[in-house]
C-alpha positions as YAML, in Angstrom:
chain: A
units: angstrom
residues:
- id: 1
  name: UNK
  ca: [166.42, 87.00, 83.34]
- id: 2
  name: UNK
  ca: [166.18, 89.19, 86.38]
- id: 3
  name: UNK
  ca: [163.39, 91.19, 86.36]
- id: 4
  name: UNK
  ca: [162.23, 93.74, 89.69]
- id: 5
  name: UNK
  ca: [159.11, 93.38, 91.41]
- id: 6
  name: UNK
  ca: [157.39, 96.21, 93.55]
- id: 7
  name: UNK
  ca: [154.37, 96.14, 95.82]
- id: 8
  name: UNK
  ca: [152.04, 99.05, 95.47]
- id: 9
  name: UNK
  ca: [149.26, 99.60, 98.09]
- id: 10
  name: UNK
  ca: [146.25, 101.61, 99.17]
- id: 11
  name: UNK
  ca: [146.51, 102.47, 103.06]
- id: 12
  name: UNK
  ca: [143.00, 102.06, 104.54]
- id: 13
  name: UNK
  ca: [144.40, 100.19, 107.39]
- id: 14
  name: UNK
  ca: [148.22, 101.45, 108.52]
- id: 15
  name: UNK
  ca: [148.90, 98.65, 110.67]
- id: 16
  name: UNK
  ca: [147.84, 96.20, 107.73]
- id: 17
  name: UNK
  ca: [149.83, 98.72, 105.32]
- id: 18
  name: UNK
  ca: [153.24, 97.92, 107.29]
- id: 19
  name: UNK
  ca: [153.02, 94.12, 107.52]
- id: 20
  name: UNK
  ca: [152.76, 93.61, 104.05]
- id: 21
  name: UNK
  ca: [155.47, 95.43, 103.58]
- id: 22
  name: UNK
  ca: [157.19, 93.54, 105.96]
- id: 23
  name: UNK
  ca: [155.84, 90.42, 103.81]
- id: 24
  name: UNK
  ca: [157.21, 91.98, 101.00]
- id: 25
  name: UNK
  ca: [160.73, 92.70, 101.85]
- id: 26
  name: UNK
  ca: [161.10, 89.06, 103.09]
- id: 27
  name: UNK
  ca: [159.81, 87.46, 100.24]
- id: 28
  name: UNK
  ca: [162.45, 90.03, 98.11]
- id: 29
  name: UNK
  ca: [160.38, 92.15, 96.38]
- id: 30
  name: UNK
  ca: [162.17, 95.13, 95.21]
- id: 31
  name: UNK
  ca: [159.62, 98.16, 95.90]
- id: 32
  name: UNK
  ca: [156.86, 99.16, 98.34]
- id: 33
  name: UNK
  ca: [154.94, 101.63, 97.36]
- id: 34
  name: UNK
  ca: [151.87, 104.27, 98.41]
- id: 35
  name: UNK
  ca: [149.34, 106.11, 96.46]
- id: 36
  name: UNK
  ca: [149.07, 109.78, 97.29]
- id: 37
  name: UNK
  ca: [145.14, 110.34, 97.61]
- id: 38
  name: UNK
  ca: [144.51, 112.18, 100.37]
- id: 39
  name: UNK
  ca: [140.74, 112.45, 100.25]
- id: 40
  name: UNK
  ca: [140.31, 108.71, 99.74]
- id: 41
  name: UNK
  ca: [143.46, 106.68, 101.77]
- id: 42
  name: UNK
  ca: [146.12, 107.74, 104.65]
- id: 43
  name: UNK
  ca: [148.29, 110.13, 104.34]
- id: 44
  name: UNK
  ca: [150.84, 108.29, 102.06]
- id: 45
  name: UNK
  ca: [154.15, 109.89, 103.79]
- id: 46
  name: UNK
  ca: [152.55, 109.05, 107.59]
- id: 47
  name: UNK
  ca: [152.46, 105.64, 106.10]
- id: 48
  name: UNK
  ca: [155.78, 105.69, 104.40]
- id: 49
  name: UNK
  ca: [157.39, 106.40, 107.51]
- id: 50
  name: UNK
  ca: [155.83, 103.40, 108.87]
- id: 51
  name: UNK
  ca: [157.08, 101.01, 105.66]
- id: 52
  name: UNK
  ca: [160.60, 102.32, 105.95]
- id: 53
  name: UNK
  ca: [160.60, 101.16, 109.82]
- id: 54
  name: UNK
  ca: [158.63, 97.84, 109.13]
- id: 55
  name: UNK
  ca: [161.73, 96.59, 106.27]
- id: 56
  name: UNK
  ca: [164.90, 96.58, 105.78]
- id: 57
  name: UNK
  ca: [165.75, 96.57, 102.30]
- id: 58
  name: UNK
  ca: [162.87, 97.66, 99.51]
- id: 59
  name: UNK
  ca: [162.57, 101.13, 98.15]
- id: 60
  name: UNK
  ca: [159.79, 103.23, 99.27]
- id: 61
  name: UNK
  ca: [158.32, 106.07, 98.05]
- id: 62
  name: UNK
  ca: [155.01, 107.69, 96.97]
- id: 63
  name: UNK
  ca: [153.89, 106.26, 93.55]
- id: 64
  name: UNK
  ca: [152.61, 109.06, 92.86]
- id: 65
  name: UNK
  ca: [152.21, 111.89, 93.86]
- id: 66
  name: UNK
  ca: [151.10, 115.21, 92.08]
- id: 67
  name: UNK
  ca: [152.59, 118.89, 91.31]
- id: 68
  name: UNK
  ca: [148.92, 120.64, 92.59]
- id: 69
  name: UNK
  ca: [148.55, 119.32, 96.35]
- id: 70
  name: UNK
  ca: [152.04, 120.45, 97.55]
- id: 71
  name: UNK
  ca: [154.46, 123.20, 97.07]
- id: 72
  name: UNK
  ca: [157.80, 121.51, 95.59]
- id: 73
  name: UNK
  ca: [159.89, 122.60, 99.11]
- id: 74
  name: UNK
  ca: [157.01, 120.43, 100.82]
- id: 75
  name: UNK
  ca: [157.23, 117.34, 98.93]
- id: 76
  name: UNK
  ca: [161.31, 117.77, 98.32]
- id: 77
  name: UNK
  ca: [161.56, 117.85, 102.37]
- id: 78
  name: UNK
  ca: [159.15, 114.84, 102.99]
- id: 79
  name: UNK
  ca: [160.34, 112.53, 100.70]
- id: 80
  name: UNK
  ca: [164.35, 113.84, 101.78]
- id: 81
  name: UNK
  ca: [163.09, 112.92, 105.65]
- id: 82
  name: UNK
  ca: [161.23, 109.20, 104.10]
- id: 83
  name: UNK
  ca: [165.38, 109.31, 102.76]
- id: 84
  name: UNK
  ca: [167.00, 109.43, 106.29]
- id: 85
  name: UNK
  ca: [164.27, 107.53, 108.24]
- id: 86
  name: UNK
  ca: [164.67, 104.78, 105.60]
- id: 87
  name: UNK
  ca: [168.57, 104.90, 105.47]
- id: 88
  name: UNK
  ca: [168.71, 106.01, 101.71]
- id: 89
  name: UNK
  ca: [165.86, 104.01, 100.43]
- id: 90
  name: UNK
  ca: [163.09, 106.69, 98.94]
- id: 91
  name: UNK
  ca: [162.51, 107.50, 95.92]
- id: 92
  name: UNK
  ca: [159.89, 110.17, 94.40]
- id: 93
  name: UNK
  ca: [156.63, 109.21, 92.33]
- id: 94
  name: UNK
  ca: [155.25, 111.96, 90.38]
- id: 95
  name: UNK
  ca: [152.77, 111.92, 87.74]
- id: 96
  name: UNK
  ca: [149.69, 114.00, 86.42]
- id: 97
  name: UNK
  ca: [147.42, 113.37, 89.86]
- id: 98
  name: UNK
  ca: [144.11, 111.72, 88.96]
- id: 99
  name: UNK
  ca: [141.81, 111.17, 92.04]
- id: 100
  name: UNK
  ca: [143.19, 113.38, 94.25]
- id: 101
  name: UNK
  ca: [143.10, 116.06, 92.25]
- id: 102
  name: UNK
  ca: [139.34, 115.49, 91.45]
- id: 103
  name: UNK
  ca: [138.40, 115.00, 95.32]
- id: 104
  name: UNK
  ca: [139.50, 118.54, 95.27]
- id: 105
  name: UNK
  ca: [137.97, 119.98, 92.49]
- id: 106
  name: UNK
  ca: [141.11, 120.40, 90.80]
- id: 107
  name: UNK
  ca: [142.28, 119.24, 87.31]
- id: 108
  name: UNK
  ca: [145.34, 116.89, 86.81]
- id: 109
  name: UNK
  ca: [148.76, 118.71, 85.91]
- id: 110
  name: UNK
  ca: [149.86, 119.07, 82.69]
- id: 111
  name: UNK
  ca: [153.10, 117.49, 81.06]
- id: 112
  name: UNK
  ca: [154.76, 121.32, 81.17]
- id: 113
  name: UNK
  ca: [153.62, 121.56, 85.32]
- id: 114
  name: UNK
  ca: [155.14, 118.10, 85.69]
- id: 115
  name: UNK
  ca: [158.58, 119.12, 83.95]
- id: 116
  name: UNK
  ca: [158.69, 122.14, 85.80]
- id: 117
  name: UNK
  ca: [158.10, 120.66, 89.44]
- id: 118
  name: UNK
  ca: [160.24, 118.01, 88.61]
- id: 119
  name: UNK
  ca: [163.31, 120.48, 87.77]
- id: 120
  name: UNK
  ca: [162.09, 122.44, 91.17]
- id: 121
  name: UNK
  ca: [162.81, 119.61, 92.95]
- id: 122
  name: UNK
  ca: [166.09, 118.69, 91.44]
- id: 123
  name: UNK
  ca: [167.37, 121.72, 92.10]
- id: 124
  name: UNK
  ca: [166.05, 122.01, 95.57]
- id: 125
  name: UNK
  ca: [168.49, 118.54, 96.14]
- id: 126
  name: UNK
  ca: [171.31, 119.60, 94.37]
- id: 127
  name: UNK
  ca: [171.68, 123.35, 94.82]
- id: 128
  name: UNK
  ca: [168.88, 124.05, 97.76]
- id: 129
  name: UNK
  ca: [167.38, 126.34, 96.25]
- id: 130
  name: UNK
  ca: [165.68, 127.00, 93.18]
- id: 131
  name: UNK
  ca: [162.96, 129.35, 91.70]
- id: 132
  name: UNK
  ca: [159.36, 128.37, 90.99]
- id: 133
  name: UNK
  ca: [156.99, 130.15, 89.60]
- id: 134
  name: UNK
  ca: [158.39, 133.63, 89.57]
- id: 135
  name: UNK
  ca: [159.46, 132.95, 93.47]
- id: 136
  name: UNK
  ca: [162.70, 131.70, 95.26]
- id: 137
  name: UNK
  ca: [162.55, 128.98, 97.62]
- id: 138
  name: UNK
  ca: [165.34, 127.00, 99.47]
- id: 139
  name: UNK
  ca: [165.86, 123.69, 101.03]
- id: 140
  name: UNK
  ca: [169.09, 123.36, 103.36]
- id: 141
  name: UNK
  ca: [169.45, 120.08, 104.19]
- id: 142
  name: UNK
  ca: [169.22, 116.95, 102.29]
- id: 143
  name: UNK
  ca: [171.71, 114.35, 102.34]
- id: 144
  name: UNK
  ca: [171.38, 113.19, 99.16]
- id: 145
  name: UNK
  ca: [169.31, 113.80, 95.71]
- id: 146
  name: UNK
  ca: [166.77, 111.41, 95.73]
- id: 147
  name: UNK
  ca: [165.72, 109.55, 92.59]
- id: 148
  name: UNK
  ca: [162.51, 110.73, 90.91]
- id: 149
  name: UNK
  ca: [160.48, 108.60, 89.16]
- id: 150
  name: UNK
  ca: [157.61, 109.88, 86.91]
- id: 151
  name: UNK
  ca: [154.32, 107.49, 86.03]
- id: 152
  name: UNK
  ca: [153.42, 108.51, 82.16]
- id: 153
  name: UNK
  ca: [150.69, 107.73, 79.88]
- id: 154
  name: UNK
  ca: [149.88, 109.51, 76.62]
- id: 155
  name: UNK
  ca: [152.87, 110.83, 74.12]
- id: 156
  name: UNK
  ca: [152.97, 114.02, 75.71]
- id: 157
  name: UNK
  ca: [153.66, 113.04, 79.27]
- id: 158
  name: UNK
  ca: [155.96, 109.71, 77.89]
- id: 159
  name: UNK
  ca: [158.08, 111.97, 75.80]
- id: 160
  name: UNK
  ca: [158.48, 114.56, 79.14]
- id: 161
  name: UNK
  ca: [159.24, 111.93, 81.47]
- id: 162
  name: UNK
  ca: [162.39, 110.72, 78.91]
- id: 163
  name: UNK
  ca: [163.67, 113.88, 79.06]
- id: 164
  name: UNK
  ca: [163.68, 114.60, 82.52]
- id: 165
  name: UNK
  ca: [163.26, 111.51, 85.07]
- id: 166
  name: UNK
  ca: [165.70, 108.89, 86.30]
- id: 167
  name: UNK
  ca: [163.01, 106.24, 86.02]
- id: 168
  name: UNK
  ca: [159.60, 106.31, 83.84]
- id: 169
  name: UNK
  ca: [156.55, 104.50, 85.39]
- id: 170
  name: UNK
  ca: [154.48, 103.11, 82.00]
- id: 171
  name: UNK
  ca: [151.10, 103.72, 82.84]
- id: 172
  name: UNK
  ca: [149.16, 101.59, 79.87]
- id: 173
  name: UNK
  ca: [149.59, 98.25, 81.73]
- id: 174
  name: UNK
  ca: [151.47, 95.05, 80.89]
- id: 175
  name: UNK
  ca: [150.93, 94.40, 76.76]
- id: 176
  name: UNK
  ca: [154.00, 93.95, 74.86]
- id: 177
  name: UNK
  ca: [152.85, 95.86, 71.95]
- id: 178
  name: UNK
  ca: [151.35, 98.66, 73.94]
- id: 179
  name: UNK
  ca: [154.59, 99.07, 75.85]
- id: 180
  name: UNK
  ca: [156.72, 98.95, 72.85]
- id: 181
  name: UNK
  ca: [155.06, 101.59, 71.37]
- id: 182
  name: UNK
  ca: [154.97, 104.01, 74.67]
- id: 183
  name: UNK
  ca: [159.29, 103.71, 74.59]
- id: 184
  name: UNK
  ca: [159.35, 105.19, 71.54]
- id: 185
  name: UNK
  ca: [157.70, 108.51, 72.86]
- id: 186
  name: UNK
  ca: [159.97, 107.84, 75.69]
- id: 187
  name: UNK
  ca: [162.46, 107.65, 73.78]
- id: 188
  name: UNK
  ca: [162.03, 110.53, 71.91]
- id: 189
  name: UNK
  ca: [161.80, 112.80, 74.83]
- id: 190
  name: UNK
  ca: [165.16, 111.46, 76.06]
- id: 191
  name: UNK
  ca: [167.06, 112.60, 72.72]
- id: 192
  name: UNK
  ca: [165.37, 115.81, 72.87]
- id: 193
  name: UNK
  ca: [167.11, 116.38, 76.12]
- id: 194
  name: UNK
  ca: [170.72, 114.95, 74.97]
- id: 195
  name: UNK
  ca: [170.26, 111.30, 76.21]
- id: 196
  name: UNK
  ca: [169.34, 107.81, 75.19]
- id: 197
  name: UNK
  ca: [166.45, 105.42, 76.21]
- id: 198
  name: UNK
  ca: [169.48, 103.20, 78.11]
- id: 199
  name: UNK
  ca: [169.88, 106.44, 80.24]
- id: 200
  name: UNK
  ca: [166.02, 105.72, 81.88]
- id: 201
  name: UNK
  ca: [164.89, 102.84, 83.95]
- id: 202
  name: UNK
  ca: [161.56, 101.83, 82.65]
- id: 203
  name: UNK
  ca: [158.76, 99.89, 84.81]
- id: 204
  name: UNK
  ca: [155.31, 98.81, 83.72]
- id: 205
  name: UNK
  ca: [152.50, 99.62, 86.02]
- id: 206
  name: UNK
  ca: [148.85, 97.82, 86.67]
- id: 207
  name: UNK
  ca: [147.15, 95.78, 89.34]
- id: 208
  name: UNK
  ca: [148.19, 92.28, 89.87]
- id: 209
  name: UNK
  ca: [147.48, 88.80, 91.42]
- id: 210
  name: UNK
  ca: [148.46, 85.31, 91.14]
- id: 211
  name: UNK
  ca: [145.86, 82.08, 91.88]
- id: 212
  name: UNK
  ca: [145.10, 78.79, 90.99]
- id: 213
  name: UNK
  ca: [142.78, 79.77, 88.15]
- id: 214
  name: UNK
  ca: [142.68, 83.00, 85.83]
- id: 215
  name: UNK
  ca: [139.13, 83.82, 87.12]
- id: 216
  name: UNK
  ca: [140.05, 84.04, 90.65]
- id: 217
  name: UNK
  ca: [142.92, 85.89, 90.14]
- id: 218
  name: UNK
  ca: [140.90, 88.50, 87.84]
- id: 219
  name: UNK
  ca: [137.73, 88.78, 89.63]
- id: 220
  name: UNK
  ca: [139.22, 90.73, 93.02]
- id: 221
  name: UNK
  ca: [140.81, 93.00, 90.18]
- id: 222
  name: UNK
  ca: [137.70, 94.52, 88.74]
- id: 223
  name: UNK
  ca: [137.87, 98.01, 90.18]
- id: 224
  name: UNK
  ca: [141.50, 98.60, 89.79]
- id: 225
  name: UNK
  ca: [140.43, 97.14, 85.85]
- id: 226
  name: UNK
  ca: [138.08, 99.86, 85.71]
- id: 227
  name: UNK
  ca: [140.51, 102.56, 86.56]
- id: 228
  name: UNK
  ca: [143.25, 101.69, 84.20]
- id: 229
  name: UNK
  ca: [141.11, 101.46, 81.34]
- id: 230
  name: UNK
  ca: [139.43, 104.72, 81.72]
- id: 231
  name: UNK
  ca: [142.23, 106.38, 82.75]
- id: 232
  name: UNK
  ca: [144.69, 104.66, 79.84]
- id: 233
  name: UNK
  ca: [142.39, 104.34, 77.15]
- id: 234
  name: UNK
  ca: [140.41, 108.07, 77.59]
- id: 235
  name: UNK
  ca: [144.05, 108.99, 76.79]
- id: 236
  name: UNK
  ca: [145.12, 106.92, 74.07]
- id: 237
  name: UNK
  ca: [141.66, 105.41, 72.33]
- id: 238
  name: UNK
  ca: [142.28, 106.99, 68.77]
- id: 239
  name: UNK
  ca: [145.95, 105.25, 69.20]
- id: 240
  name: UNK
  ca: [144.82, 101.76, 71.03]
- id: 241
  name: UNK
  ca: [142.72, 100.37, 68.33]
- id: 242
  name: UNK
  ca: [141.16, 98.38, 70.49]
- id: 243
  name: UNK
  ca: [138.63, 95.98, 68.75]
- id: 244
  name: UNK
  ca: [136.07, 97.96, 66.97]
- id: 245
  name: UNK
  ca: [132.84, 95.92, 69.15]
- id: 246
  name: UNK
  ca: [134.20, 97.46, 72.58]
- id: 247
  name: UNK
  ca: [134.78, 101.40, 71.67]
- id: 248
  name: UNK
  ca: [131.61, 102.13, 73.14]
- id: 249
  name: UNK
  ca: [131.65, 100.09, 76.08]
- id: 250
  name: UNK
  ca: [135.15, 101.59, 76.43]
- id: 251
  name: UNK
  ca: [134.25, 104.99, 76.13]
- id: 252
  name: UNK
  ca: [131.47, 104.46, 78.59]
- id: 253
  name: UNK
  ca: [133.69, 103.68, 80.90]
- id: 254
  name: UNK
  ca: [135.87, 106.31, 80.61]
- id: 255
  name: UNK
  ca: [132.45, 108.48, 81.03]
- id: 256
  name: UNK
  ca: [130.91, 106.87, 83.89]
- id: 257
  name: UNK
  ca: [133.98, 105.93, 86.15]
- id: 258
  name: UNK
  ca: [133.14, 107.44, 89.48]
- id: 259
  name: UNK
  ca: [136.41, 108.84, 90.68]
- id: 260
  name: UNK
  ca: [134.67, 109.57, 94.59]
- id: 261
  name: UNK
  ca: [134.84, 105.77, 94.33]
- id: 262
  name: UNK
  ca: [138.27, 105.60, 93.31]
- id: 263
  name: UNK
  ca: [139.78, 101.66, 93.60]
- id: 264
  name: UNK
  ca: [136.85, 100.95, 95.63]
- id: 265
  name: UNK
  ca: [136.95, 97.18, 95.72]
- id: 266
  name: UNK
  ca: [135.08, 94.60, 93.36]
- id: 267
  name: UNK
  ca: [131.69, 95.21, 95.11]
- id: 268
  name: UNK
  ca: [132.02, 99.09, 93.92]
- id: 269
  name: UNK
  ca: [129.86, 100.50, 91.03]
- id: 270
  name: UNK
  ca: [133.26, 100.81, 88.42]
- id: 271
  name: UNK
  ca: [133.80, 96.92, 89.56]
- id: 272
  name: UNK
  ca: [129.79, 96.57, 88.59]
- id: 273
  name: UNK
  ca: [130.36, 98.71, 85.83]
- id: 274
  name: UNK
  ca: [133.23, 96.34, 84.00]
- id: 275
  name: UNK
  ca: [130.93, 93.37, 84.87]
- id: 276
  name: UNK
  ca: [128.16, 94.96, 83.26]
- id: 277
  name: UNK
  ca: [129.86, 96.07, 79.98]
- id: 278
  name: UNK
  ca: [131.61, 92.57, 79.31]
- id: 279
  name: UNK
  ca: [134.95, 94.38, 79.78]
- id: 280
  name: UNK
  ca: [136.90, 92.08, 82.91]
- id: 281
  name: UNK
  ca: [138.73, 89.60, 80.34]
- id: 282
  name: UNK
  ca: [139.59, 92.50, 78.04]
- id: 283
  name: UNK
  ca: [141.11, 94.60, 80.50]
- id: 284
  name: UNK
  ca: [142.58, 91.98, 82.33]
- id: 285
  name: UNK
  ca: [144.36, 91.00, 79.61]
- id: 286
  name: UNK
  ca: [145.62, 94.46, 78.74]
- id: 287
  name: UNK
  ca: [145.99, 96.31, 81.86]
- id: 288
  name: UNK
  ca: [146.90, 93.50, 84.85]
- id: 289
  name: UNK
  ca: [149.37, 90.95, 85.59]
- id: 290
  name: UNK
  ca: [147.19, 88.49, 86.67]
- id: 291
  name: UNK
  ca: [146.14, 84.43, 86.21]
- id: 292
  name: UNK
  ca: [147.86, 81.23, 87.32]
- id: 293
  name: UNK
  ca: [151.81, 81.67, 88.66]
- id: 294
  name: UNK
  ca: [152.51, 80.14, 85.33]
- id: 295
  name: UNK
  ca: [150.46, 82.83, 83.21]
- id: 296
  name: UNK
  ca: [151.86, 85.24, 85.32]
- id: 297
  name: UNK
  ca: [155.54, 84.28, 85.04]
- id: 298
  name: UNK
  ca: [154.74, 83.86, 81.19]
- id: 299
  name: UNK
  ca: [153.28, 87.76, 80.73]
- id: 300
  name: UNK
  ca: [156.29, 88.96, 82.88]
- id: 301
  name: UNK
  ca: [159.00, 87.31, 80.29]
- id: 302
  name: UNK
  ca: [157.26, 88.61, 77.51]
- id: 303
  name: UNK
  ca: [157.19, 92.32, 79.35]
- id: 304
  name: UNK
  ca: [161.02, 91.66, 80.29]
- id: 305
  name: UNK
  ca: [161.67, 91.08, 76.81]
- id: 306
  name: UNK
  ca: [160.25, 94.98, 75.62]
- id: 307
  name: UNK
  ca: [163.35, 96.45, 77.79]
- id: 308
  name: UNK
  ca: [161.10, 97.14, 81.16]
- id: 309
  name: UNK
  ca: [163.26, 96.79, 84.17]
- id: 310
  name: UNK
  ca: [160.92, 96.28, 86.92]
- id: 311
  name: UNK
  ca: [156.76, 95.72, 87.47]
- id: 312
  name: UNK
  ca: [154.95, 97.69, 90.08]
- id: 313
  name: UNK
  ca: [151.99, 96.01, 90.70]
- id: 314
  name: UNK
  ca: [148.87, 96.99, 92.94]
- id: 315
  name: UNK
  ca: [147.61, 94.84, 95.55]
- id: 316
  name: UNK
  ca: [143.58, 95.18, 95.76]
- id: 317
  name: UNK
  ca: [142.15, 91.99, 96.52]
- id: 318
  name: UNK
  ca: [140.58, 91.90, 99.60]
- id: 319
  name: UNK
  ca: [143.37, 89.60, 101.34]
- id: 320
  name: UNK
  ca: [146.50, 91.70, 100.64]
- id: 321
  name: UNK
  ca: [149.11, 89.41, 102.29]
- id: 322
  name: UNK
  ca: [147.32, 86.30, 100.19]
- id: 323
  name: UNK
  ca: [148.40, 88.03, 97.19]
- id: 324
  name: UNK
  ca: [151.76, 89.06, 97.88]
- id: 325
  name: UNK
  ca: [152.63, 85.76, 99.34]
- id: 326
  name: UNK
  ca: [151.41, 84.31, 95.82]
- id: 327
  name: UNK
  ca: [153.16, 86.68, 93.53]
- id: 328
  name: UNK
  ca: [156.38, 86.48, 96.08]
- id: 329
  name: UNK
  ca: [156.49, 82.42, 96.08]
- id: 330
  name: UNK
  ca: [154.87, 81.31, 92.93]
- id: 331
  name: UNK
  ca: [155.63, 83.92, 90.07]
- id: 332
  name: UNK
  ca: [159.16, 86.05, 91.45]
- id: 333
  name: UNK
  ca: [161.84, 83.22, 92.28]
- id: 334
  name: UNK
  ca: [161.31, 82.49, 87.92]
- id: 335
  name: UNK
  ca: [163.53, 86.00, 87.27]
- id: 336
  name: UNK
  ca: [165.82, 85.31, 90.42]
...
């Protein structure tokens, strides 16, 4: 069973940023990834740019990016230059923008803003021009239309990103039965639109980390825990069914996650916050691909098995390379 990997990171440190990518590529993982959180991390194309240099063979792209920070002729011309510097290699990450909308004061997009700055872009690649929002706008010279990949999580955004992206991003984390139940809004979109789920490449999204015990592996996790419950669950809670005993440490999370903190590391109040609330082996199990290689490898069959094509994990323990050496050596030769 062959089964992608990607790498997704958090540039605090660009020099740091490109040798794990460099670690990455040689090990074989598939993807290397940056968040696009401008308030809180480099500027994710400055540090792109550095990735595609630093390897020679993984994707790269922004995963994701938002339709509120930049005009679609900005974003269609960075990612198109990440294209050539990378020698056909980007892709696009777009989804609803979470942090660095909020750093701004601004809301995340809605599924309709999404659909509509996706189809900008599209157009922008295949026709150079296209209009957006009443006005026309042009783009002269891409090589190529670069793939555009859309992270999703709620029925709304799922069903949007079957219709219209060339590979959905599942935000709600690496449980079978959650991610069986997000394809069907997937697919649903996708026969809206005149195709079939086998037309979209699906990947599962969440933080992960191999080590020699599950609580090591887990307890470097806790922030990046934090965020993908309160971000997964404030969406889909009434849906989740989640046992009954932790709704209302759940939904305190969800109120009490401090977004200026954003993936702050497991000494930051949303890592205190899981710790506090009993929440780490819930979440963990839910949300991350984490534990022994041998849990790991297990939780990735039984993801491979739902249809999902490729797992983009997040590196946040402290020692990056550590990490990606253990996932790289211990849990990706199994689907090689």
């Amino acid at each position: 069973m062959r089964l992608q990997f990607g790498v997704g990171m958090l540039s605090r440190d660009l020099w740091l940023t490109a040798d794990c990518a460099r670690l990455a590529d040689d090990l074989g993982f598939d993807l290397v990834r940056l968040a696009d959180s401008q308030s809180l991390f480099h500027d994710c194309y400055v540090g792109l740019a550095l990735i595609a240099l630093s390897t020679q063979r993984v994707k790269v792209g922004p995963a994701v990016t938002n339709p509120v920070t930049r005009h679609p002729v900005v974003t269609a011309g960075a990612v198109a230059t990440l294209d050539d510097l990378s020698g056909g290699r980007a892709f696009l990450g777009i989804g609803a923008g979470d942090s660095a909308l909020h750093n701004l004061g601004e809301r995340p997009a809605t599924a309709e803003m999404i659909r509509e700055y996706v189809v900008a872009v599209r157009e922008l690649f295949r026709h150079r021009e296209t209009v957006y929002r009443g006005k026309r706008a042009r783009l002269t010279w891409p090589k190529r239309e670069v793939p555009i990949w859309i992270g999703a999580t709620g029925p709304k955004a799922l069903r949007m990103a079957g219709a219209v992206a060339d590979v959905v991003i599942l935000g709600s984390g690496f449980w079978p039965a959650r991610i069986s139940a997000d394809l069907a809004y997937v697919e649903e979109g996708a026969r809206a639109a005149g195709r079939r789920l086998a037309d979209v490449e699906l990947w599962a999204f969440g933080p992960g980390n191999a080590a020699d015990t599950r609580d090591a592996a887990i307890r470097p996790l806790l922030a990046a825990l934090a965020d993908r419950g309160r971000h997964a669950l404030a969406r889909q809670l009434a849906d989740e069914q989640p046992p009954p005993e932790l709704v209302p440490a759940l939904q305190r999370l969800a109120r009490e996650y401090r977004l200026e903190e954003h993936q702050g590391g497991a000494t930051s109040s949303n890592a205190r916050l899981v710790e506090e609330l009993g929440l780490a082996d819930y979440l963990a199990a839910r949300f991350a691909l984490a534990g022994t290689p041998q849990e790991c490898i297990a939780q990735a069959r039984a993801v491979a098995a739902t249809g999902v094509r490729g797992l983009m994990l997040t590196i946040v323990s402290p020692d990056a390379r550590a990490s990606i050496r253990a996932i790289g050596e211990r849990v990706l030769p199994a689907f090689r």
